[in-house]
C-alpha angles and dihedrals in degrees: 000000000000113000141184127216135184127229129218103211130184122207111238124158079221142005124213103323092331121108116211119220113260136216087252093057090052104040082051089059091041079063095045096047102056116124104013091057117065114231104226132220134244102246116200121234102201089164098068140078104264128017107292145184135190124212102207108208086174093086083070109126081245092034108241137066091269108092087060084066093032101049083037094060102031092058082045083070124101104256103233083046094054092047084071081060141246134265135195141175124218148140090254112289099067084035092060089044098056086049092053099048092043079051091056104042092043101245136124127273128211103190114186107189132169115272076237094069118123116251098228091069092045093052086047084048097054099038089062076067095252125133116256118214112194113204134171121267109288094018108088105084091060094043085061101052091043084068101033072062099053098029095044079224118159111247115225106193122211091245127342087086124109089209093052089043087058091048097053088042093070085072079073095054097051089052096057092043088059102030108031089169092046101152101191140014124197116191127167127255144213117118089015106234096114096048095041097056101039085049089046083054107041093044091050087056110031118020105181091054120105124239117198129181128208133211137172109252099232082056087040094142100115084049094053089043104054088046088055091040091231142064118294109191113219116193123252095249094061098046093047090050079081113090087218088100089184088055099064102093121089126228123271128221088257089058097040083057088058089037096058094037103052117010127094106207140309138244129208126219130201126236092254098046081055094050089046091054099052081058091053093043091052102038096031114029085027080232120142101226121192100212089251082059103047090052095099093043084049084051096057097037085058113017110041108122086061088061133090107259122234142074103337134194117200116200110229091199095186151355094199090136127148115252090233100044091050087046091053094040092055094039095062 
């Protein structure tokens, strides 16, 4: 059953050896950014419970928040190391953000991707000119290291990446700038990259504001994790069973930090109340919602008496859907 659970968080700058991400680092990829990342606007949601806003990251040239992390962490690069080119792993929307920034500063991309991944998100991949490597399910992250190895290419992870933490955190920035009394932010979370930097933001700026994250329950391990206080590892099988494809990862020791550190609690969705928000989004907000995007507006629609009240921003994090999958979703 979905579940919510808060979260008793301290506010370290670090926590053991690990450094959290600072203000500085993401107002300095906010800097860097500009320009390549849309900024992306505060949308009203008349139609629900609260006052909300939604924060579509789907407008994103690759449409979803990760070309905020991945531009962020490519022009981090020295410049005569990334000439040698850059590779990634992901399940399609890093993947298509690496592209893009290697696109943009002229150098080579290596992508490894599931054989799972909708096509959509390959097709988007290649076209940005990079080189697709289709691997089977649990094999990607050593795929990509195998060429960062032969090509002496730099690696630029989807999230366990202080640089790609920064550049998802100025989602956080821009939320503050539109909305200074925000009460509450729901983003989802998986890896933890998103979650961790727009935490790292809003908490920076406005303490007494609430960060939430949002998971789908058949991919429930940052929930069980937060409510054991470490990491509890799921395998991939069971995380994959959700049909949030973005939400498959796991978190690392870097976004746990984050995690621990900033957020408030977390709430879990079922496949169906995904698949219900991705309707509303489409007939009711006229967004395009991939489910792992829909998550925190299926958080709101059926949980929202777990949640903090107030006036409440939920991260639509991509709209990389299928066309047929949209058309029978909102079909049914």
């Amino acid at each position: 059953m979905s579940s919510a659970t808060p979260a008793t968080p301290t506010r370290p700058v670090h926590t053991g050896a690990v450094n959290l991400v600072t203000l500085e680092d993401i107002t300095a990829a906010a800097e860097r950014i500009a320009g390549h990342a849309v900024r992306t606007p505060l949308v009203p949601a008349p139609w629900a419970d609260r006052p909300l806003w939604i924060k579509p990251e789907s407008l994103q040239p690759v449409g979803a928040f990760k070309i905020r992390g991945a531009y962020n962490a490519v022009a981090s690069v020295d410049p005569a190391r990334r000439e040698r080119g850059v590779v990634a792993y992901s399940s399609g929307n890093h993947a298509q953000a690496v592209a893009y920034a290697a696109r943009a500063f002229g150098v080579p991309a290596w992508i490894v991707v599931p054989e799972d991944t909708p096509r959509v998100k390959v097709d988007a991949t290649r076209a940005h000119g990079a080189e697709v490597v289709l691997v089977k399910t649990g094999e990607r992250e050593s795929a990509a290291y195998a060429i960062v190895e032969r090509e002496d290419a730099t690696l630029i992870p989807p999230f366990d990446d202080p640089r790609v933490i920064a550049g998802q955190g100025t989602i956080g920035l821009e939320i503050i700038a539109d909305l200074p009394d925000v009460d509450l932010v729901l983003a989802p979370v998986s890896g933890g990259g998103l979650i961790s930097g727009v935490a790292a933001a809003i908490k920076a700026l406005r303490p007494e504001a609430q960060v939430w994250a949002v998971e789908p329950e058949l991919a429930g391990d940052t929930a069980e994790s937060l409510a054991k206080g470490e990491l509890v590892p799921w395998s991939v099988a069971d995380r994959n069973r959700t049909i949030a494809d973005g939400l498959r990862s796991q978190p690392s020791p870097l976004t746990f930090a984050h995690q621990q550190a900033y957020v408030d609690g977390i709430v879990t969705v079922s496949e169906d109340e995904i698949r219900s928000a991705v309707t509303t989004l489409a007939h009711r907000a006229h967004l395009i919602a991939e489910p792992s995007g829909a998550v925190t507006t299926a958080a709101v629609l059926h949980h929202s008496d777990k949640l903090p009240t107030g006036k409440t921003v939920a991260v639509l994090s991509g709209g990389n859907i299928d066309p047929d999958a949209l058309a029978t979703l909102l079909q049914a």
